[in-house]
Rosetta silent file (secondary structure, phi, psi, omega in degrees, C-alpha in Angstrom):
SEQUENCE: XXXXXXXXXXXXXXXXXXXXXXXXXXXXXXXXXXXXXXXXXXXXXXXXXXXXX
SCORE:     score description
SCORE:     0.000 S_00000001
   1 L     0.000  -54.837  174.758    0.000    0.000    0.000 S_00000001
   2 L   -88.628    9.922  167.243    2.662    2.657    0.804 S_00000001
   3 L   102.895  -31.072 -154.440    5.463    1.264   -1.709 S_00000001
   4 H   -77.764   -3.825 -172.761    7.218   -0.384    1.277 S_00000001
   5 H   -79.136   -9.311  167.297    6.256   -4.138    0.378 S_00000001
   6 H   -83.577   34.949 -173.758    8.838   -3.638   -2.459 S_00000001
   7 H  -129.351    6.952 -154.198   11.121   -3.965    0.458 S_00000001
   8 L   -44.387  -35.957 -168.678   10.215   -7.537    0.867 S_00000001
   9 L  -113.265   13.224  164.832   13.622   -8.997    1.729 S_00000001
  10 L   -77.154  152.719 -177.074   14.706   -6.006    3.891 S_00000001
  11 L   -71.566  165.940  165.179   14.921   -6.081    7.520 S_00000001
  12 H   -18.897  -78.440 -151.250   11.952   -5.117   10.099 S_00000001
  13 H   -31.563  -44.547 -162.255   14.094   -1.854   11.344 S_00000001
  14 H   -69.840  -33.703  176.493   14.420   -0.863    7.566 S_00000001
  15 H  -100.900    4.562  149.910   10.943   -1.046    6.466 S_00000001
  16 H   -59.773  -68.417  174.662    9.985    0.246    9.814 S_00000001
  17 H   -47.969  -22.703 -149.660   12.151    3.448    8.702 S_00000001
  18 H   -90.659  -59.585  164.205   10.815    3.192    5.276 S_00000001
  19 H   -39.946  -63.942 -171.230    7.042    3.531    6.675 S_00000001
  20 H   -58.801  -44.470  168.615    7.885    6.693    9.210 S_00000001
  21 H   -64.786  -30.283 -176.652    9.644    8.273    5.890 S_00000001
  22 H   -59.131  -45.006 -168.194    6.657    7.588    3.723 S_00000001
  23 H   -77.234  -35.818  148.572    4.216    8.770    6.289 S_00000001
  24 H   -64.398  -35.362  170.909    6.208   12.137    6.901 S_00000001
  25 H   -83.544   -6.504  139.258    6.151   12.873    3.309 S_00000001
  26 H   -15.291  -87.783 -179.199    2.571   12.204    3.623 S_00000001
  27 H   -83.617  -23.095  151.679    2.113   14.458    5.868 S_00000001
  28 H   -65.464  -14.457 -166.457    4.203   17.369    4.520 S_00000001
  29 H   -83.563  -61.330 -163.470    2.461   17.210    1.037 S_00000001
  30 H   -71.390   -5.697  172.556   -1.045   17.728    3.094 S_00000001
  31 H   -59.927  -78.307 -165.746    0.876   20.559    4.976 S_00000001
  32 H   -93.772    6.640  152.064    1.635   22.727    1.869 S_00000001
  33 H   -70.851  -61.764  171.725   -1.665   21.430   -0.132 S_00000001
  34 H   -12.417  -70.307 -162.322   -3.970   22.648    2.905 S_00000001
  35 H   -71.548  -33.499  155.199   -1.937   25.789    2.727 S_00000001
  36 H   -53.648  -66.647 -163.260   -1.932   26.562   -0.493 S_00000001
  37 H   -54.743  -13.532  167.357   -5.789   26.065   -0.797 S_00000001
  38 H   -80.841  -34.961  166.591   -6.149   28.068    2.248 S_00000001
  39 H   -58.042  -69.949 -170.513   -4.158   31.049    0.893 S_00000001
  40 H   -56.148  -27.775  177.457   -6.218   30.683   -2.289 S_00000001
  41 H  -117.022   -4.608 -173.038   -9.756   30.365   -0.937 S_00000001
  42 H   -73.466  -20.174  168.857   -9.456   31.823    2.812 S_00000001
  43 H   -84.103  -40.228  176.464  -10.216   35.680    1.851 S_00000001
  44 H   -79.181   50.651  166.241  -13.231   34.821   -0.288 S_00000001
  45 H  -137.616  -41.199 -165.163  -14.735   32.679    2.067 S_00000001
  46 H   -72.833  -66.647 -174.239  -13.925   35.090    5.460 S_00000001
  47 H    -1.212  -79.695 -154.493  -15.175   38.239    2.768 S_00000001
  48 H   -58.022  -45.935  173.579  -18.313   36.134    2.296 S_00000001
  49 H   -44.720  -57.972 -161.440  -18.603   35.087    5.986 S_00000001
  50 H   -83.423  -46.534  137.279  -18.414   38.421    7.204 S_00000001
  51 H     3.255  -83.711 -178.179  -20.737   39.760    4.518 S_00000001
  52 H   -42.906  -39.989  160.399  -23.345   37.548    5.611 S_00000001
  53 L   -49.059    0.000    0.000  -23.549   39.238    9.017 S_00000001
């Protein structure tokens, strides 16, 4: 599922490491998509939000 099973004949520790890298690059990608899409849609949306009041 995460690429690591192409690791098949590596040890535990290594595909242990392999997982924790995958899963940090994981979660940096959703870091700077979030933030981008939040730069890009977070003033029209507060605008409209406050608008609405």
């Amino acid at each position: 599922m995460t690429g690591t099973e192409l690791l098949a004949g590596a040890s535990p520790s290594v595909q242990a490491l392999a997982v924790i890298g995958v899963v940090l690059l994981e979660a940096i990608a959703l870091y700077v998509g979030y933030g981008a899409v939040e730069e890009a849609v977070g003033p029209a949306v507060l605008d409209r939000l406050a608008k609405a009041r």
